[in-house]
C-alpha positions in Angstrom: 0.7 -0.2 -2.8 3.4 1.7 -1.1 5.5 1.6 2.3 7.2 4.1 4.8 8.8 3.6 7.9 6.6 5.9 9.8 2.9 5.4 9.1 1.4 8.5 10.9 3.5 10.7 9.1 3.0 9.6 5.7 -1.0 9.6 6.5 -0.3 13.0 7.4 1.6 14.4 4.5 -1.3 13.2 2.7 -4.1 15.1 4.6 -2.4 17.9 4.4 -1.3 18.1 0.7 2.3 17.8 1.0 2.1 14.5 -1.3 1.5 16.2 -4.7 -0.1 13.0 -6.2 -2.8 12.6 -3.9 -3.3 16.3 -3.0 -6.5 16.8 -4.4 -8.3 13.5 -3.2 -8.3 14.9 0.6 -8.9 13.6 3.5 -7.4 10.4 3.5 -8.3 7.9 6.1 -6.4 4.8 6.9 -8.7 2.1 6.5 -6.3 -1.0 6.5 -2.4 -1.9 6.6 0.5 -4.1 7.1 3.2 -4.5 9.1 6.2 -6.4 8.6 9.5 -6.6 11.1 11.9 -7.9 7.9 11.8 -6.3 4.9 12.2 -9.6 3.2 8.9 -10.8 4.6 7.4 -8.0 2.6 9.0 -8.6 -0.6 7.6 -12.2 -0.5 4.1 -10.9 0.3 4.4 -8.1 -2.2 5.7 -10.8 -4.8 2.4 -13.2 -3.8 -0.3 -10.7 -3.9 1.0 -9.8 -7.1 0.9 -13.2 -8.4 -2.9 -13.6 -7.0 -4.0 -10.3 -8.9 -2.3 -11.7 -12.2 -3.8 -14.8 -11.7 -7.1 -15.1 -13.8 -10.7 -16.3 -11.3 -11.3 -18.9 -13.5 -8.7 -21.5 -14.1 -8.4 -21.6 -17.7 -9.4 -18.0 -18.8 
């Protein structure tokens, strides 16, 4: 997961192979996002999606 200030243009440096890391997976298309006025807001909900991924599916396990 990552974050920019300006959404097209980030979607755009990856289409066109300006961000070396995802260069060879072209095109990318946008299929889902967030937005968040605070930037505190999205620490929290960074902070609980990554407690939910490190969370086992089965209590116990």
């Amino acid at each position: 997961m990552a974050y920019t200030g300006n959404l097209r243009r980030r979607l755009f440096e990856h289409n066109t192979g300006e961000a070396r890391a995802t260069s060879f997976r072209r095109p990318w298309k946008l299929i889902y996002y967030e937005a968040y006025v605070l930037e505190e807001v999205l620490e929290v909900a960074d902070s609980v999606r990554a407690d939910l991924v490190r969370r086992p599916a089965i209590p116990g396990k």
